[in-house]
C-alpha positions, -999 to +999 in steps of 0.1 A: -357-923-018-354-889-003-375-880+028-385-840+035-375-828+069-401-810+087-393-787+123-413-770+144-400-738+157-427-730+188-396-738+206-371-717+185-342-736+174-301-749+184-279-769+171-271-794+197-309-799+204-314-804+164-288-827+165-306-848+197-342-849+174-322-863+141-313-895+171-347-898+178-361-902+141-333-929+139-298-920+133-282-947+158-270-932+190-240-946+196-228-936+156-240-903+158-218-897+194-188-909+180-190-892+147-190-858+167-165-874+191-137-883+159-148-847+145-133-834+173-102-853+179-067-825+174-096-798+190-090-812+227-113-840+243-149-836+244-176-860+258-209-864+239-231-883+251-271-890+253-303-899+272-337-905+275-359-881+295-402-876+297-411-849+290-444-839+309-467-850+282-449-883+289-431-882+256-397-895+255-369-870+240-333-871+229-310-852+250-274-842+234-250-834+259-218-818+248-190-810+277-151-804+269-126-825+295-105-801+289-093-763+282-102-758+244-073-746+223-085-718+203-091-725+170-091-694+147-121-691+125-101-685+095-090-721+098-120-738+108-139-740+072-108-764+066-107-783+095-144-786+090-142-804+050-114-825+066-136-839+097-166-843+067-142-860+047-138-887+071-169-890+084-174-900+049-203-871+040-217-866+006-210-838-008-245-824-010-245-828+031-210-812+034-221-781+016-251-775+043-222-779+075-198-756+055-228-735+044-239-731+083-204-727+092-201-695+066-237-680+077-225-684+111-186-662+108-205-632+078-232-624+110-204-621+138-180-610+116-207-580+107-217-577+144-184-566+150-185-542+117-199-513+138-202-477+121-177-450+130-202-433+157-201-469+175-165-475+178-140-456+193-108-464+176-075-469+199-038-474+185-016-505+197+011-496+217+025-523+218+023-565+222+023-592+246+046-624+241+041-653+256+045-689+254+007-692+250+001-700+214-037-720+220-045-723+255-034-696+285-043-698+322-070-680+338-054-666+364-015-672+358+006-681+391+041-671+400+051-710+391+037-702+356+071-683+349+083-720+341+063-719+308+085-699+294+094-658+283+067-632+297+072-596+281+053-563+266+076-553+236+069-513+232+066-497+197+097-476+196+074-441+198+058-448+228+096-462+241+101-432+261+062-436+279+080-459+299+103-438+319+097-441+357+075-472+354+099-496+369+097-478+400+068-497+407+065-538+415+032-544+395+017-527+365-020-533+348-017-542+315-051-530+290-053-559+263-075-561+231-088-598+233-079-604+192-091-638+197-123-636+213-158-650+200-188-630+192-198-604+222-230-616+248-253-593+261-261-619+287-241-647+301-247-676+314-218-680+337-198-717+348-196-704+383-238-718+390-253-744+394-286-731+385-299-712+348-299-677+359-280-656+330-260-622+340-247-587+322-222-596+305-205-566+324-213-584+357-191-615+343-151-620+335-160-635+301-139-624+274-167-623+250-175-587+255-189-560+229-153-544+237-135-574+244-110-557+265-085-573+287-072-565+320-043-580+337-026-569+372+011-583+365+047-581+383+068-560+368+103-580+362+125-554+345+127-534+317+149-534+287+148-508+260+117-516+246+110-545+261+089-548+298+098-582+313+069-593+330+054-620+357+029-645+339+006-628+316-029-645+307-029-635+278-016-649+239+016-651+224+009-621+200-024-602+217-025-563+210-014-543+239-036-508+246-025-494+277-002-497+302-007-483+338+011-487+372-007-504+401-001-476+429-008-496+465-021-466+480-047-462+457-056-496+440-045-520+472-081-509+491-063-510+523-094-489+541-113-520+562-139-501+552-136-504+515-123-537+511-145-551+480-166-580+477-172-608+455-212-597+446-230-627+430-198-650+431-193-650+471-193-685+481-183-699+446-161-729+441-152-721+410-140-685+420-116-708+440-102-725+412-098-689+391-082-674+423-054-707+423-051-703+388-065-741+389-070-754+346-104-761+347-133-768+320-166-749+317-191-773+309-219-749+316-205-718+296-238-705+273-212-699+247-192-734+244-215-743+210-204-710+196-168-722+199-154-730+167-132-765+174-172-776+190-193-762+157-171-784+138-176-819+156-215-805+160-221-794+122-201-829+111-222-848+135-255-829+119-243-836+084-237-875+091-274-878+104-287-858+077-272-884+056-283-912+073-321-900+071-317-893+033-331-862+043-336-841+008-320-806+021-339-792-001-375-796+010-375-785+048-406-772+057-407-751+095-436-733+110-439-698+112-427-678+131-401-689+147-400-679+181-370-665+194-379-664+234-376-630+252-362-605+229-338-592+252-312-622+254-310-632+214-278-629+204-265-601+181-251-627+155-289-649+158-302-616+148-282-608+121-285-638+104-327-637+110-331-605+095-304-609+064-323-642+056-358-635+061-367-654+087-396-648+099-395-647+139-411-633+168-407-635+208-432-656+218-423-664+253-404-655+285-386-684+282-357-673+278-331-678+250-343-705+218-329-695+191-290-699+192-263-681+163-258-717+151-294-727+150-305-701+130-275-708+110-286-744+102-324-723+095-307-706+071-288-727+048-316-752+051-339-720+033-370-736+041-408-736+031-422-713+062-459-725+069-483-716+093-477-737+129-513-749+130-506-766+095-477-785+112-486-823+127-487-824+164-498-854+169-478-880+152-460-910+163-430-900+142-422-868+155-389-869+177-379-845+202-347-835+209-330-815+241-293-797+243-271-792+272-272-756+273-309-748+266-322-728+298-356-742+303-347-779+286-363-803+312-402-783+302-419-800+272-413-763+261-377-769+257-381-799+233-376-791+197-401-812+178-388-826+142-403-847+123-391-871+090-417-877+062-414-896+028-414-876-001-439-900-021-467-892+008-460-855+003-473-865-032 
């Protein structure tokens, strides 16, 4: 027998905290973790794990914790609908539970694929002068150190009509090098930064993150030698293959802020721990990044990890009932790809609160290839033993009874 899924969106909707309230309606724990766990495995190590916490109301919820032990290798999203059926496939989900994860998975790339798809009075288009080679093919450092040189080759090779641009350049020791970031994800407004402890979210433009709406790199390198076409290089944090824009000598005079006066500071990072480890060129993960479900390799062990509880709840995909609207939070911090997908797929939504963020791009992916039956939010039970709550890792305001997204499981024979 099938049972209808039925979620209440007062507190907007994620995947990691949907994946937390399909635990507490029954999907064992422990098989749930590893399931996401296995997805994973070939996409670098990543802890999941769980716990009980009351909420004020003294309800017990869920809480899904997702954290990588290690720099993620990039997976590119044109690979990760196949990586995805493969991790499905031996999880050992049904077909008709596969479809929703690669369905979400699809939703999800069409909205930041058309974020990025600006019109021509929004974009400014720049041609490639050249590209960086390194031996960076999945993972590069942050900040790469003179010992780095070990890893391999390090050069910028020139298109042959800019060849002459470089006359006079190795007259200098250090050069900035302008980078289009090829394989960044979808662009933040705000950021929720590793370097804190705390929830407060930042301009993007106040942050390093490469996840920018012109993801634009910039690299201050030694400048080894240069070769025809070819500018040998100190270690470059960048990949084997990025688009080069620019090049432009670092002049001491001007960029080495020699004035005592006008030394620079470190604004909201002084003091930061983490800045150490990016100054050292220390590998390091970012467990708190506000972005780490958005990465692809982590959408694959979530979505598989989704799909297996789905499963296991006999949950009939195609009876989800959610309360309208769903409340997205402040308006100002929903992401542009969360947006997209809302309005293409006619979800109703509004910002309720000052919460903060509560819809994510993957939960209203799962919203939307769910397609449910939108009822009012007074219709929806609020008081019922079976409802299970279920808290993320990244949700700003997940320890208030506010943060919990309520779910609950009914037969469909009661429905009747």
């Amino acid at each position: 027998m099938k049972n209808s899924l039925r979620i209440d969106t007062k507190t907007g909707i994620s995947a990691d905290r949907f994946a937390a309230a399909l635990i507490g309606l029954g999907v064992p724990e422990q098989d749930m973790v590893q399931t996401i766990k296995f997805a994973a495995e070939g996409l670098g190590m990543l802890d999941a794990h769980t716990h009980l916490e009351f909420l004020p109301n003294e309800v017990l919820a869920h809480r899904l914790h997702l954290t990588p032990l290690e720099e993620q290798g990039t997976l590119p999203w044109k690979e990760t609908p196949a990586v995805l059926e493969k991790a499905l496939s031996r999880a050992n989900v049904e077909e008709v539970y596969a479809d929703f994860a690669l369905r979400t998975l699809s939703i999800l790339h069409a909205a930041k694929t058309q974020n990025t798809s600006l019109s021509p009075d929004q974009t400014a288009s720049l041609p490639i002068i050249g590209t960086a080679h390194t031996p960076y093919k999945h993972e590069a450092p942050y900040q790469p150190q003179p010992e780095n040189l070990n890893d391999g080759g390090f050069y910028i090779q020139v298109k042959s009509q800019y060849a002459e641009a470089t006359y006079g350049l190795n007259t200098f020791s250090h050069i900035f090098v302008l980078s289009y970031l090829d394989q960044s994800l979808d662009h933040e407004i705000t950021v929720r930064p590793p370097w804190k402890d705390d929830d407060k979210r930042y301009g993007t433009f106040a942050t390093r993150s490469p996840n920018r709406p012109s993801p634009i790199g910039l690299t201050r390198v030694r400048l080894q030698r240069i070769e025809g076409e070819r500018i040998y290089t100190g270690p470059l944090d960048l990949f084997d293959g990025t688009p080069v824009l620019d090049i432009k000598p670092f002049i001491q005079t001007l960029d080495g802020m020699a004035d005592e006066e006008d030394t620079g500071n470190d604004g909201w990072l002084e003091g930061s721990d983490h800045l150490e480890l990016h100054r050292l060129g220390i590998p390091h993960p970012h467990p708190g990044e506000s972005a780490i479900l958005d990465q692809p390799q982590i959408l694959v062990a979530l979505l598989t990890g989704i799909a297996y509880g789905l499963q296991h709840l006999s949950v009939d995909c195609g009876s989800v009932i959610c309360t309208s609207p769903v409340n997205t939070g402040t308006d100002y911090v929903l992401e542009p790809a969360a947006q997209v997908i809302l309005e293409q797929h006619k979800i109703p939504n509004q910002p309720g609160t000052d919460s903060g963020e509560l819809v994510t791009p993957d939960g209203a992916a799962i919203l939307a290839s769910l397609s449910p039956i939108f009822i009012k939010a007074e219709a929806m039970p609020s008081e019922d033993k079976n409802i299970a709550y279920g808290l993320g890792g990244q949700y700003l305001n997940a320890g208030s009874a506010f943060g919990a997204l309520p779910v609950l499981l009914v037969e469909q024979h009661t429905l009747e």
